[in-house]
PDBQT receptor file of N, H, CA, C and O in Angstrom, charges set to zero:
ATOM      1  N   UNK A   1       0.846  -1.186   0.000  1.00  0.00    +0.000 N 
ATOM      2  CA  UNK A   1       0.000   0.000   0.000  1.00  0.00    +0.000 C 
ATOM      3  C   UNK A   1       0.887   1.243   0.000  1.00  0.00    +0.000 C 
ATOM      4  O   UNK A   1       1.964   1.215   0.596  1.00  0.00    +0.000 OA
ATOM      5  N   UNK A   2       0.472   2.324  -0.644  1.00  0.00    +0.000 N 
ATOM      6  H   UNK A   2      -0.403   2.346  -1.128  1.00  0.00    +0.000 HD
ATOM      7  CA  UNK A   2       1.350   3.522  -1.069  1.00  0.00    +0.000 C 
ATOM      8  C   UNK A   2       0.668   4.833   0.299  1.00  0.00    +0.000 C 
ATOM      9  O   UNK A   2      -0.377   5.397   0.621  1.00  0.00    +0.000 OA
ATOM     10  N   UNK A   3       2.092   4.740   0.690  1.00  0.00    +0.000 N 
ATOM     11  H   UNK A   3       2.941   4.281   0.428  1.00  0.00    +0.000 HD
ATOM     12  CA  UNK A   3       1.475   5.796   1.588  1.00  0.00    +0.000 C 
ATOM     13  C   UNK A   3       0.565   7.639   1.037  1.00  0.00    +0.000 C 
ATOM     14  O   UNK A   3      -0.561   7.982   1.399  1.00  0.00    +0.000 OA
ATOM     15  N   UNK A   4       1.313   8.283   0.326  1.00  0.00    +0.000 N 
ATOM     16  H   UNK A   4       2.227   8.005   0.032  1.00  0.00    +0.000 HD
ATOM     17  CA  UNK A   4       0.776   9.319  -0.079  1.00  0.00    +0.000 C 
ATOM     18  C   UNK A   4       0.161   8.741  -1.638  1.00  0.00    +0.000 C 
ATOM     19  O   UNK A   4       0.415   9.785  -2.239  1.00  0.00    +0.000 OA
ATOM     20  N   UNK A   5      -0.187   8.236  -2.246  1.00  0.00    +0.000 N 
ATOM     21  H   UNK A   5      -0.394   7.388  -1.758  1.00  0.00    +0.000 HD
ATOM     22  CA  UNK A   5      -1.442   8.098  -3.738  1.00  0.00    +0.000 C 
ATOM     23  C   UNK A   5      -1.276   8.655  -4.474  1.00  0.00    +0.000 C 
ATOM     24  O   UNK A   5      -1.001   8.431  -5.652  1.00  0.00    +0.000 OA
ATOM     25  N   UNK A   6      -1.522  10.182  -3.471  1.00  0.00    +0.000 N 
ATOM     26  H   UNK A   6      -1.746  10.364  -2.514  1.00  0.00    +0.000 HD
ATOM     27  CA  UNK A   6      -1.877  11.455  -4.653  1.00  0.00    +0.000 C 
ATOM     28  C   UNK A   6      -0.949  11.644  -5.022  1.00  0.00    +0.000 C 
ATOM     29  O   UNK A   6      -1.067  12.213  -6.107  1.00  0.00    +0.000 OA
ATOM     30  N   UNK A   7       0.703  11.403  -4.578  1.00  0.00    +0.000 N 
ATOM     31  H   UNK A   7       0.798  10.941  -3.697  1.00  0.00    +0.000 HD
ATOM     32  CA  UNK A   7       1.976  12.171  -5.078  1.00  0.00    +0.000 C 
ATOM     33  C   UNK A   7       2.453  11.081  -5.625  1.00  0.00    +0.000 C 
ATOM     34  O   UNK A   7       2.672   9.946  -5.202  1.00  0.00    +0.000 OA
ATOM     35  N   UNK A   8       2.646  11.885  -7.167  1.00  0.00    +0.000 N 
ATOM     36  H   UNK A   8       2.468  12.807  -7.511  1.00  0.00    +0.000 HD
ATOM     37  CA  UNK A   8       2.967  10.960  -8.306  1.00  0.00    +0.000 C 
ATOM     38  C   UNK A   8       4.438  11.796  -8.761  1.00  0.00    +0.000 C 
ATOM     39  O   UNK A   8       4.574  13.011  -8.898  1.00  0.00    +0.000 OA
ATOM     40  N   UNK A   9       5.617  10.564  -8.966  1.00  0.00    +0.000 N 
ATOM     41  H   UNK A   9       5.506   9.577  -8.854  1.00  0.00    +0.000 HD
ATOM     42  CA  UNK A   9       6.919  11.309  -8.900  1.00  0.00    +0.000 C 
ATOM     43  C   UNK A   9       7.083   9.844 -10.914  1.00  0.00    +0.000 C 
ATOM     44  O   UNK A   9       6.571   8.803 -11.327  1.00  0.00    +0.000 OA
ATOM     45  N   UNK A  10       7.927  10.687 -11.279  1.00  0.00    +0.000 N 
ATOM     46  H   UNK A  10       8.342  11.533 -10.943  1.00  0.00    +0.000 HD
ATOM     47  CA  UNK A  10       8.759   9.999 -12.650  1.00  0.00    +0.000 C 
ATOM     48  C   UNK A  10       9.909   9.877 -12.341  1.00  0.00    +0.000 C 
ATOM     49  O   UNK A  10      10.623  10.879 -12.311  1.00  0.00    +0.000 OA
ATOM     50  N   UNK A  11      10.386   8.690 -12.042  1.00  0.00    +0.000 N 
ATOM     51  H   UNK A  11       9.805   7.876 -12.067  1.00  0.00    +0.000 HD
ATOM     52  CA  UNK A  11      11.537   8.279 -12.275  1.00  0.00    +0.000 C 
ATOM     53  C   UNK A  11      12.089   7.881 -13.834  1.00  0.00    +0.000 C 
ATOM     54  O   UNK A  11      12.795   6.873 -13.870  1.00  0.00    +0.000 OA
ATOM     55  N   UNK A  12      11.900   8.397 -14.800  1.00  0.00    +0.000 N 
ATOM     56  H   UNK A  12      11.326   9.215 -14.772  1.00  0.00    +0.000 HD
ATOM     57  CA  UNK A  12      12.224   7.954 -16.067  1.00  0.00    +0.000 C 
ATOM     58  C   UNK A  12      13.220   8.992 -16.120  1.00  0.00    +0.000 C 
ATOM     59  O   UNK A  12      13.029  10.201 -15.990  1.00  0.00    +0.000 OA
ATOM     60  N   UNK A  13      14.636   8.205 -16.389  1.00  0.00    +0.000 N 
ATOM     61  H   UNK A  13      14.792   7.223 -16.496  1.00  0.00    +0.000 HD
ATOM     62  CA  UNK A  13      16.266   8.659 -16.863  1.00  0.00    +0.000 C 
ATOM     63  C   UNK A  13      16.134   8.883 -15.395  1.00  0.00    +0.000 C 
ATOM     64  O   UNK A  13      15.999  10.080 -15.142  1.00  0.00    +0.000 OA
ATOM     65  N   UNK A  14      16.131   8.136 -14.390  1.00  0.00    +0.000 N 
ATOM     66  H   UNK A  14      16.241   7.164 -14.596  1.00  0.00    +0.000 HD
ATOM     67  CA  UNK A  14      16.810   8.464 -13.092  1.00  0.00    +0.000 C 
ATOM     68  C   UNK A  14      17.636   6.897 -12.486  1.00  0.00    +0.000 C 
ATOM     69  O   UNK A  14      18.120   6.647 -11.382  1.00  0.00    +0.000 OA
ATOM     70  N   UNK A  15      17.508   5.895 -13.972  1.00  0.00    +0.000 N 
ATOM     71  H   UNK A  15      17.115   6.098 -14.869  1.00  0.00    +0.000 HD
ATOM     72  CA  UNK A  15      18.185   4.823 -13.592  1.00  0.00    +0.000 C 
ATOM     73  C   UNK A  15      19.222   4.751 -13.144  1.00  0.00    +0.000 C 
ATOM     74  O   UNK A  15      20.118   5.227 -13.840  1.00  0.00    +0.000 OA
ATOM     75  N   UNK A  16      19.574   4.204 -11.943  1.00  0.00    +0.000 N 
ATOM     76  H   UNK A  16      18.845   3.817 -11.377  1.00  0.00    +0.000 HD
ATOM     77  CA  UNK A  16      20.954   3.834 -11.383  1.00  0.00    +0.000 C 
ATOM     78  C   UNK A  16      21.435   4.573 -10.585  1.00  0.00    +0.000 C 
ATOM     79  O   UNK A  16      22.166   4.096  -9.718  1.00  0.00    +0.000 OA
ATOM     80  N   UNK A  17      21.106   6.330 -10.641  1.00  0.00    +0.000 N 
ATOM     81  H   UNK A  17      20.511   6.717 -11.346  1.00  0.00    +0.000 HD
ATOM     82  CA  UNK A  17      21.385   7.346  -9.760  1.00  0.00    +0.000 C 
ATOM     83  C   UNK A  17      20.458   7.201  -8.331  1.00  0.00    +0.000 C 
ATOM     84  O   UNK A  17      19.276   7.526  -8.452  1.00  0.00    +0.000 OA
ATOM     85  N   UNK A  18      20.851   6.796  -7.168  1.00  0.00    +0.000 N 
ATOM     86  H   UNK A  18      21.811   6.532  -7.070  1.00  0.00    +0.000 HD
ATOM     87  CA  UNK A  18      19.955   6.508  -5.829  1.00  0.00    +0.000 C 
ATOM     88  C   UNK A  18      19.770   8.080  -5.372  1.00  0.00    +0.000 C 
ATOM     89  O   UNK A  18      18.707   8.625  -5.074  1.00  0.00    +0.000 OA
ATOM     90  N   UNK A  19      20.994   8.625  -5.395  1.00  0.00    +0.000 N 
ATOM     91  H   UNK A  19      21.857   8.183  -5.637  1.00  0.00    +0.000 HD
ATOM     92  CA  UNK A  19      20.568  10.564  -4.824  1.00  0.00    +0.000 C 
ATOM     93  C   UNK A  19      19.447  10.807  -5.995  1.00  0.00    +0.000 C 
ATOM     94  O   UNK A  19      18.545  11.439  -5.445  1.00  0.00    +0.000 OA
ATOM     95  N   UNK A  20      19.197  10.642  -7.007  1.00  0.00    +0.000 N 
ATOM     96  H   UNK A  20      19.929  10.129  -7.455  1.00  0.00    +0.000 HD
ATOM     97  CA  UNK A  20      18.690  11.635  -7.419  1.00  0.00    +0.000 C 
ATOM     98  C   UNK A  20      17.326  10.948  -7.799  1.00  0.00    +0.000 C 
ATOM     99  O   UNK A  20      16.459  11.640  -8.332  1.00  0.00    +0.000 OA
ATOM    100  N   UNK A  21      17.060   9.361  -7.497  1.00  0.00    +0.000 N 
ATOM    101  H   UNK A  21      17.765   8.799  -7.063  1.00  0.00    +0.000 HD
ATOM    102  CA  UNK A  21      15.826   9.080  -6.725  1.00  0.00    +0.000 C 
ATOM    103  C   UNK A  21      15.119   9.359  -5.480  1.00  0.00    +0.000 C 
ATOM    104  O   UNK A  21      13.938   9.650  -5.285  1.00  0.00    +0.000 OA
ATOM    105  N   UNK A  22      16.217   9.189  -4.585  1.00  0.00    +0.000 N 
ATOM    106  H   UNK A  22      17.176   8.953  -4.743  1.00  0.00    +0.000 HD
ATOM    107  CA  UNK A  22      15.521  10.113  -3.455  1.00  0.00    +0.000 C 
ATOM    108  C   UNK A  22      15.513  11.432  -3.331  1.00  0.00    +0.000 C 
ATOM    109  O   UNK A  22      14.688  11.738  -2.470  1.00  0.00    +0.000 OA
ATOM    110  N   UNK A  23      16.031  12.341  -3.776  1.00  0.00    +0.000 N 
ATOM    111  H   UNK A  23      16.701  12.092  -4.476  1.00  0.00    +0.000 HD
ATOM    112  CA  UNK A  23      15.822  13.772  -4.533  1.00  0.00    +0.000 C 
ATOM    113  C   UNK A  23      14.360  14.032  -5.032  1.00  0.00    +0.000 C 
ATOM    114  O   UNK A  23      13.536  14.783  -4.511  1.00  0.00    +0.000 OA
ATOM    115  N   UNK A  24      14.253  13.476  -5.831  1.00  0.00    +0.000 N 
ATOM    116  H   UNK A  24      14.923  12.866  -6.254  1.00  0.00    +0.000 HD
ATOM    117  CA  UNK A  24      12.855  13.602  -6.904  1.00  0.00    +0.000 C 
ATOM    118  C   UNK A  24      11.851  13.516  -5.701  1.00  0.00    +0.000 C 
ATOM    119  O   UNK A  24      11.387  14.584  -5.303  1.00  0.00    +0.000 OA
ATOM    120  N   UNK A  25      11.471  12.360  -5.084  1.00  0.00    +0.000 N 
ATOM    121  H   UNK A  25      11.849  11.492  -5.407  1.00  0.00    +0.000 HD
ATOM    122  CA  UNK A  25      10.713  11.340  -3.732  1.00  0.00    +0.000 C 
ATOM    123  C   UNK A  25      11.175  12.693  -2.515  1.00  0.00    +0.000 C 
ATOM    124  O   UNK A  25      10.095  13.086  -2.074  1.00  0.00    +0.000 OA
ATOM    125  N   UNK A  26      11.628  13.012  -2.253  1.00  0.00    +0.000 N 
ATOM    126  H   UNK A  26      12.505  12.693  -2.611  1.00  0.00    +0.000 HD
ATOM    127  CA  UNK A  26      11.695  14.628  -1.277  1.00  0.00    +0.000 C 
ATOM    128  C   UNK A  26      11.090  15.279  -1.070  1.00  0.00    +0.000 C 
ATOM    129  O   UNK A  26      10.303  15.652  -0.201  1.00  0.00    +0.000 OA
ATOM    130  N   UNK A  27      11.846  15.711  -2.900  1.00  0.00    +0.000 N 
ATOM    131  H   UNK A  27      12.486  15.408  -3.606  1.00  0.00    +0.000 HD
ATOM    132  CA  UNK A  27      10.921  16.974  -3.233  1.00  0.00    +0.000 C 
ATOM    133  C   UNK A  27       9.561  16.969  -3.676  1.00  0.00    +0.000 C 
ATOM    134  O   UNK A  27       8.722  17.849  -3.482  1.00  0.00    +0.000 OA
ATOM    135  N   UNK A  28       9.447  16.047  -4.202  1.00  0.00    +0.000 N 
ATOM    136  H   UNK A  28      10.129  15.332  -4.360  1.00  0.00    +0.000 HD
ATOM    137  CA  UNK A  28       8.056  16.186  -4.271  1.00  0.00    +0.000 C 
ATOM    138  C   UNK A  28       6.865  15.822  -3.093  1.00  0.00    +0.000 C 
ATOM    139  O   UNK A  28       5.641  15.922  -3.175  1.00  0.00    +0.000 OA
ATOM    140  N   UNK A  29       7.933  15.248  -1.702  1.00  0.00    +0.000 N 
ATOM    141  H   UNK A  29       8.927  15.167  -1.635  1.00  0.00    +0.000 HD
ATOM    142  CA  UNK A  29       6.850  15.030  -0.764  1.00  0.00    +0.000 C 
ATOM    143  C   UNK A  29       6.732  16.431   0.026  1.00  0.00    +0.000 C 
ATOM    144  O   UNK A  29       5.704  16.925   0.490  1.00  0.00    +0.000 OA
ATOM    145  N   UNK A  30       8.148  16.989   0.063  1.00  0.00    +0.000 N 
ATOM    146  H   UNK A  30       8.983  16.588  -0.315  1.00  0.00    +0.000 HD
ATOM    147  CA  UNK A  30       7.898  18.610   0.576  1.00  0.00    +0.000 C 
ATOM    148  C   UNK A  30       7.128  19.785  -0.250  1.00  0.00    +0.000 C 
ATOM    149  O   UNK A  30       6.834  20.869   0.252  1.00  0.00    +0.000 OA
ATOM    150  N   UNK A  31       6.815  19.358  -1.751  1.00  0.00    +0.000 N 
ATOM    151  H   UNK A  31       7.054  18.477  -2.158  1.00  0.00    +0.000 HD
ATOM    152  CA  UNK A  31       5.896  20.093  -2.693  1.00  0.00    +0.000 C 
ATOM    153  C   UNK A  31       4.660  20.230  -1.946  1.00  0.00    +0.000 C 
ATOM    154  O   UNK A  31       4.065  21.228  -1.541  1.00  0.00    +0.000 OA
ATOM    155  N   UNK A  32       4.321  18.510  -1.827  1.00  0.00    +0.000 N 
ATOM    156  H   UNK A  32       4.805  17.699  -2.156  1.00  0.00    +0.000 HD
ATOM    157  CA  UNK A  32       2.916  18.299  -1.486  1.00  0.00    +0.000 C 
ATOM    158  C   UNK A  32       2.358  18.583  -0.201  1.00  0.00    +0.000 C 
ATOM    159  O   UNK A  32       1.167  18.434   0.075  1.00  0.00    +0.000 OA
ATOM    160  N   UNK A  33       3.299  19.023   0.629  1.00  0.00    +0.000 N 
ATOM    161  H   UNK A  33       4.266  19.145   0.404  1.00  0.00    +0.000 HD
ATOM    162  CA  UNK A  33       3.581  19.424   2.128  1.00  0.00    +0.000 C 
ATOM    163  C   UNK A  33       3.364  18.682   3.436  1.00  0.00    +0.000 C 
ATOM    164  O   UNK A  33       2.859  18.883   4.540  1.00  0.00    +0.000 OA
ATOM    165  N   UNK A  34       4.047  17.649   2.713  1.00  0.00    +0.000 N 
ATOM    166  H   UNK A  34       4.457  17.486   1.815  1.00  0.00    +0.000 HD
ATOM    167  CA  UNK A  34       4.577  16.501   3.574  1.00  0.00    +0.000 C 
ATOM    168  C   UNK A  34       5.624  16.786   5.092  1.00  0.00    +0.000 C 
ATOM    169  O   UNK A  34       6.635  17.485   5.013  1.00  0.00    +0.000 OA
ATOM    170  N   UNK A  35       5.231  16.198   6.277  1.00  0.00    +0.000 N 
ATOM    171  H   UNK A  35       4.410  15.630   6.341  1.00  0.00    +0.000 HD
ATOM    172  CA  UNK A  35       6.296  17.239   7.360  1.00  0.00    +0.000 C 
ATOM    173  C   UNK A  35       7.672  16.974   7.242  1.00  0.00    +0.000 C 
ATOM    174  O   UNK A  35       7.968  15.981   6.578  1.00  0.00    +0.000 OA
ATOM    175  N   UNK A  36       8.524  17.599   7.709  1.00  0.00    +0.000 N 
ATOM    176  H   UNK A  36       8.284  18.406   8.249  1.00  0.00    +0.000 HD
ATOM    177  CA  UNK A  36      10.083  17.592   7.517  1.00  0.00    +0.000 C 
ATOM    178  C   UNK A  36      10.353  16.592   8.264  1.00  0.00    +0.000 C 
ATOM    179  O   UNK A  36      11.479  16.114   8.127  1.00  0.00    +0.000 OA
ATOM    180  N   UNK A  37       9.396  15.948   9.303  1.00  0.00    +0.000 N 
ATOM    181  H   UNK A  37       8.482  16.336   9.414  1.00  0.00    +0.000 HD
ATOM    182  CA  UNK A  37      10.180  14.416  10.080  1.00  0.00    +0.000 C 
ATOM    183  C   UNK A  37       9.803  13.255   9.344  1.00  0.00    +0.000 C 
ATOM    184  O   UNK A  37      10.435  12.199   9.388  1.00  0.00    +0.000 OA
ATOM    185  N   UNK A  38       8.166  13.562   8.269  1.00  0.00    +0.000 N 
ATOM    186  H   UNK A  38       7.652  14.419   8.233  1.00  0.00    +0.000 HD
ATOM    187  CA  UNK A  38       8.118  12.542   7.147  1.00  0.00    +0.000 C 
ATOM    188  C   UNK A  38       9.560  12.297   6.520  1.00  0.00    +0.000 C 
ATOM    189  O   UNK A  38      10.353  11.361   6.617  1.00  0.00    +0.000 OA
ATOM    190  N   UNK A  39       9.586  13.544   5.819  1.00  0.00    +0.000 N 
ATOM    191  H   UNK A  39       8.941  14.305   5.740  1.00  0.00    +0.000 HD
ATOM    192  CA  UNK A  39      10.585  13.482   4.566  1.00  0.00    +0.000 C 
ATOM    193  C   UNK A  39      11.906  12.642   4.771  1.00  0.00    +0.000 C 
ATOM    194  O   UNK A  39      12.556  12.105   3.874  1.00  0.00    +0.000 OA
ATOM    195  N   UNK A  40      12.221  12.629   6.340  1.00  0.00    +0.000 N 
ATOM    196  H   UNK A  40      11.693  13.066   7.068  1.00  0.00    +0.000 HD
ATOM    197  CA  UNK A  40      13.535  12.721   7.157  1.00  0.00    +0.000 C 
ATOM    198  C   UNK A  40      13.457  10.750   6.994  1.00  0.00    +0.000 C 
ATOM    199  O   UNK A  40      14.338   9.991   6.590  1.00  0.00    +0.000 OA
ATOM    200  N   UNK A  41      12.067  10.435   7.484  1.00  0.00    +0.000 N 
ATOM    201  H   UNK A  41      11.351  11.052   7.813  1.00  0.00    +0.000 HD
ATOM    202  CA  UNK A  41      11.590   9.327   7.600  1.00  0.00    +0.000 C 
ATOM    203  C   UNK A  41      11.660   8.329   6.545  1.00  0.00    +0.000 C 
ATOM    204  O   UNK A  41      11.847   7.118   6.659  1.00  0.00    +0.000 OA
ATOM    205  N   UNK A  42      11.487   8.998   5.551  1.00  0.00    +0.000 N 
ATOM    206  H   UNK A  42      11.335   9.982   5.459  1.00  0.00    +0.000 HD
ATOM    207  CA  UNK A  42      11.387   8.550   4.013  1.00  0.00    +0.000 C 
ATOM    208  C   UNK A  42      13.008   8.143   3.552  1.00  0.00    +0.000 C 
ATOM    209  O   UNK A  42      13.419   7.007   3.318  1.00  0.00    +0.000 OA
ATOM    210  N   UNK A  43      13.600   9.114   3.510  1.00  0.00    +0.000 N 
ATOM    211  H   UNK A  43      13.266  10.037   3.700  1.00  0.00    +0.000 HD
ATOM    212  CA  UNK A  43      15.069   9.595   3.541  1.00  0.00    +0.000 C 
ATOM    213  C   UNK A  43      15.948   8.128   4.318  1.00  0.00    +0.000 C 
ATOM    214  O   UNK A  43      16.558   7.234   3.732  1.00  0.00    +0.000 OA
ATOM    215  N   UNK A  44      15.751   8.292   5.649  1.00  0.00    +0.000 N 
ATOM    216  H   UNK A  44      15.256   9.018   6.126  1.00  0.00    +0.000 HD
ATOM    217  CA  UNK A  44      15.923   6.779   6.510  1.00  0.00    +0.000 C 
ATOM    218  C   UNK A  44      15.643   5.729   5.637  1.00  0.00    +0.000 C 
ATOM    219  O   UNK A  44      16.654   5.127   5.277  1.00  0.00    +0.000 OA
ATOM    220  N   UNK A  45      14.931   5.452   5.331  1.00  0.00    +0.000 N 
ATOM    221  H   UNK A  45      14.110   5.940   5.624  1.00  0.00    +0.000 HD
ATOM    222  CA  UNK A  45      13.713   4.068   5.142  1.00  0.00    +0.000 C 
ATOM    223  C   UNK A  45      15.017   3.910   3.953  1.00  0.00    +0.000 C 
ATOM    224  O   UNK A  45      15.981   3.162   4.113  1.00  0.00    +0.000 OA
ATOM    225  N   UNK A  46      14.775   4.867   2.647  1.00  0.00    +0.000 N 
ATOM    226  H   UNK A  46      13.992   5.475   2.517  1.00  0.00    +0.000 HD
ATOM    227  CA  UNK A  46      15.549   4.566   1.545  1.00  0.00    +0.000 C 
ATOM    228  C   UNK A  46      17.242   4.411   1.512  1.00  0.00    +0.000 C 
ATOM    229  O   UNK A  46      17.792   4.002   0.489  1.00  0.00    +0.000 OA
ATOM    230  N   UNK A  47      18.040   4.789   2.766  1.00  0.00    +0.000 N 
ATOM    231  H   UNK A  47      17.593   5.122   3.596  1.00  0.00    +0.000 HD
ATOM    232  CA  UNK A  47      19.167   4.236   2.607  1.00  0.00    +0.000 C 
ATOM    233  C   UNK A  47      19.638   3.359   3.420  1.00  0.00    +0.000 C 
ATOM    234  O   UNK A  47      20.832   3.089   3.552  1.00  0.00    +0.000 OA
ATOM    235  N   UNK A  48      18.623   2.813   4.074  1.00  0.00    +0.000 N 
ATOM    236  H   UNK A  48      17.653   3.032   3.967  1.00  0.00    +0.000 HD
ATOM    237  CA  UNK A  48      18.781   1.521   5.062  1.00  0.00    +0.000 C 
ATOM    238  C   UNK A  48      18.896   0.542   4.286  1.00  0.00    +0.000 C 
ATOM    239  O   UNK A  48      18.646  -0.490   4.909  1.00  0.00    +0.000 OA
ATOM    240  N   UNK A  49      19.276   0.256   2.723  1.00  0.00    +0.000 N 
ATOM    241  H   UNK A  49      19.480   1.094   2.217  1.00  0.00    +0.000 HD
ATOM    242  CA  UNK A  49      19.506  -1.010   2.046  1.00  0.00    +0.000 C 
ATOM    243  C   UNK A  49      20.541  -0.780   1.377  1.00  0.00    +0.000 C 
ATOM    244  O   UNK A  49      21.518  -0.098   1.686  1.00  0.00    +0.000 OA
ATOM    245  N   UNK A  50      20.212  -1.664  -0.052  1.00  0.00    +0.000 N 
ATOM    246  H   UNK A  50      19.418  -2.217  -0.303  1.00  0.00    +0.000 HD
ATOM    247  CA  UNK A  50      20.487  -1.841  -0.796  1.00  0.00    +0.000 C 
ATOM    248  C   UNK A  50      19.724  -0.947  -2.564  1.00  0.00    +0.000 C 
ATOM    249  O   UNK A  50      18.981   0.030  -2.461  1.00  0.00    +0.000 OA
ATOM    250  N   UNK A  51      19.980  -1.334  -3.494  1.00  0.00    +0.000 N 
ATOM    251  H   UNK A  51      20.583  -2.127  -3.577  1.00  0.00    +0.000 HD
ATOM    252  CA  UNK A  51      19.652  -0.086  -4.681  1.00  0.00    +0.000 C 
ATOM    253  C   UNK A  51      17.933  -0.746  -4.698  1.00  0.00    +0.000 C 
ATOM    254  O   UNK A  51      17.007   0.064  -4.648  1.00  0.00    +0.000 OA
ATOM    255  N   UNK A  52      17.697  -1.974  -4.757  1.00  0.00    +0.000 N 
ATOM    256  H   UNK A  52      18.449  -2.632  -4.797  1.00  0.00    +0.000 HD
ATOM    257  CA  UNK A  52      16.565  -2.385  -4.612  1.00  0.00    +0.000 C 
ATOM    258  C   UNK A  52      15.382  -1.852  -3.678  1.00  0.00    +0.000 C 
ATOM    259  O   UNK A  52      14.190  -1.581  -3.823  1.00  0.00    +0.000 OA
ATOM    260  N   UNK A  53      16.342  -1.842  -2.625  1.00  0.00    +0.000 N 
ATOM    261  H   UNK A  53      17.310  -2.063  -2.508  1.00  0.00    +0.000 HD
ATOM    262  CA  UNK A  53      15.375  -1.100  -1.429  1.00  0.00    +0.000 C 
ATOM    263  C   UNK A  53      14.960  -0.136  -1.631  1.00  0.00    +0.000 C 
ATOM    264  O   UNK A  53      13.732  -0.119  -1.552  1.00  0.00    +0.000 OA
ATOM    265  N   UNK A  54      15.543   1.022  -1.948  1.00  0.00    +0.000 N 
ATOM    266  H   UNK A  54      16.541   1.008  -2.012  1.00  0.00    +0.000 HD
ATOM    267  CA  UNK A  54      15.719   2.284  -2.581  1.00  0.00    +0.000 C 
ATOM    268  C   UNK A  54      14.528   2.681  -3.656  1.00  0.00    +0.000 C 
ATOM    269  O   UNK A  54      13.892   3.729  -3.759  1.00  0.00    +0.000 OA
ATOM    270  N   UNK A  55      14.470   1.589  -4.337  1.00  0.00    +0.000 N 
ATOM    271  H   UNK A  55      14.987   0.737  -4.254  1.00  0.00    +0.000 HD
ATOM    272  CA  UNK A  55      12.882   1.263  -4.978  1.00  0.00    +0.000 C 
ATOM    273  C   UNK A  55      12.159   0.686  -4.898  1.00  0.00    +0.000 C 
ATOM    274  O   UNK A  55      11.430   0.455  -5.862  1.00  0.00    +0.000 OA
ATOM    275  N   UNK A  56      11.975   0.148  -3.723  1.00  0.00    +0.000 N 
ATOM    276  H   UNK A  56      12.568   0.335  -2.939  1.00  0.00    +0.000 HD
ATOM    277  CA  UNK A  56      10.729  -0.089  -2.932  1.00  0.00    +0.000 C 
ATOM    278  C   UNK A  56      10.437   0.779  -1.929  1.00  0.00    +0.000 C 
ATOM    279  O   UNK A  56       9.261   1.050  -1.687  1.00  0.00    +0.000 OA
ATOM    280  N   UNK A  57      11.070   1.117  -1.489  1.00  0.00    +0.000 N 
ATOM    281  H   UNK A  57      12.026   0.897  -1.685  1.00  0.00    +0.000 HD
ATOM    282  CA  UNK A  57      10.608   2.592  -0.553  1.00  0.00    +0.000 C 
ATOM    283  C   UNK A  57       9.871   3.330  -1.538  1.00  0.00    +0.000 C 
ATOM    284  O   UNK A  57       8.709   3.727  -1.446  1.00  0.00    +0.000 OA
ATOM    285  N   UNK A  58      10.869   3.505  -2.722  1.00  0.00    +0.000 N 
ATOM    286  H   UNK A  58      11.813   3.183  -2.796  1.00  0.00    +0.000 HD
ATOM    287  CA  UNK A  58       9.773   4.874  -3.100  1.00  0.00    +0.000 C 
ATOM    288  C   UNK A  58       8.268   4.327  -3.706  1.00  0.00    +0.000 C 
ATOM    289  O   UNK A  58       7.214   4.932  -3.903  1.00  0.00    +0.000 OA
ATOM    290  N   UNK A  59       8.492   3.515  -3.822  1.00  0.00    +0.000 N 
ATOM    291  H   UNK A  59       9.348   3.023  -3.662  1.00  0.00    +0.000 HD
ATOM    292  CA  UNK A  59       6.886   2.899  -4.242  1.00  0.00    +0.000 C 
ATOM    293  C   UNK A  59       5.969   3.027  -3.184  1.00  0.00    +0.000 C 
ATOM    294  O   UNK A  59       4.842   3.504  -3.315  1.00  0.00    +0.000 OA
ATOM    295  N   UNK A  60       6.564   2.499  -1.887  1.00  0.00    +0.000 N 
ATOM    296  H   UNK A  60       7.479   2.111  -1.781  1.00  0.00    +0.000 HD
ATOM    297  CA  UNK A  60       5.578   2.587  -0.768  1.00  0.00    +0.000 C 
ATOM    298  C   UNK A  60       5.231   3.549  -0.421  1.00  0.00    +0.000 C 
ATOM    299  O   UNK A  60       4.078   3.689  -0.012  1.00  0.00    +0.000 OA
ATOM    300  N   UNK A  61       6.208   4.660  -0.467  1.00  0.00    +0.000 N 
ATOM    301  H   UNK A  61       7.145   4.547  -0.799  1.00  0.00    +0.000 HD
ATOM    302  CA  UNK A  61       5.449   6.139  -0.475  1.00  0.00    +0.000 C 
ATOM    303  C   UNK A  61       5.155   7.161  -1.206  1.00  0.00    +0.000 C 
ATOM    304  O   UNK A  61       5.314   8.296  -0.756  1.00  0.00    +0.000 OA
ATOM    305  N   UNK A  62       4.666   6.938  -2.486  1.00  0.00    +0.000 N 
ATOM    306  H   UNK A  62       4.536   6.017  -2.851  1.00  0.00    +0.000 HD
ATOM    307  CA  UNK A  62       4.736   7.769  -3.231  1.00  0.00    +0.000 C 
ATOM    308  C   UNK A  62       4.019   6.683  -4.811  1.00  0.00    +0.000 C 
ATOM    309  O   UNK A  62       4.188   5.469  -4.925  1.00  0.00    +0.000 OA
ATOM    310  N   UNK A  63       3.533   7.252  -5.450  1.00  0.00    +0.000 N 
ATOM    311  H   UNK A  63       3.396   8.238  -5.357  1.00  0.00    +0.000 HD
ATOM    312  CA  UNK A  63       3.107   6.765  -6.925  1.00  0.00    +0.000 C 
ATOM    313  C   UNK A  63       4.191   6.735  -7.795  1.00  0.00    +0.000 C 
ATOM    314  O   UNK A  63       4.471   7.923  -7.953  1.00  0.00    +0.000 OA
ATOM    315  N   UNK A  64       4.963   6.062  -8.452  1.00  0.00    +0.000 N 
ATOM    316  H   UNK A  64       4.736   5.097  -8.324  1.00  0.00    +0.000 HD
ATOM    317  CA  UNK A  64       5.925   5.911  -9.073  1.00  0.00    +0.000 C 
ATOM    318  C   UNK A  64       5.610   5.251 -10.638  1.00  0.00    +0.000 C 
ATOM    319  O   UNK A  64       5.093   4.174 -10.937  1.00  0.00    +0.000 OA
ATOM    320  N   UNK A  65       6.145   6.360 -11.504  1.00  0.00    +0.000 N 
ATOM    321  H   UNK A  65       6.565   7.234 -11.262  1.00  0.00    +0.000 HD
ATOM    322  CA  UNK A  65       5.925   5.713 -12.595  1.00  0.00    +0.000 C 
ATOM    323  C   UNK A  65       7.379   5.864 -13.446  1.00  0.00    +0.000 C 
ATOM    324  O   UNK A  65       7.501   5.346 -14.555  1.00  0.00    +0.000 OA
TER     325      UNK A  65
C-alpha cells in the first residue's frame, strides 16, 4: 500500500542514480507538504539497504511511474 497516492513522482532517466531518486521522492513530498520528520523518515527508510530497497521505498510512499 502507497502511503501518499496522490503524489505521483517519474523516475524515467533516473536509472541507477539513488541521490537523485531520493531527490525527486523529497521533493516532491515537501511540494505536497509533507512534514520535515516525514521526509527525514522517508530519507531513513531509503538508505537503510540496498539499490533495490531504494525502490521499494519509493513505491511505498509515493506513486511511481
Amino acid at each position: 500500500m502507497t502511503k501518499y497516492p496522490e503524489i505521483e513522482v517519474s523516475l524515467v532517466g533516473k536509472d541507477g542514480n539513488a541521490f537523485a531518486i531520493m531527490g525527486e521522492v523529497s521533493k516532491a513530498l515537501r511540494k505536497a507538504g509533507v512534514s520535515s520528520d516525514e521526509v527525514n523518515e522517508y530519507t531513513s527508510q531509503s538508505m537503510s539497504g540496498d539499490y533495490d530497497n531504494l525502490l521499494r521505498t519509493a513505491m511505498r510512499w509515493v506513486s511511481v511511474s
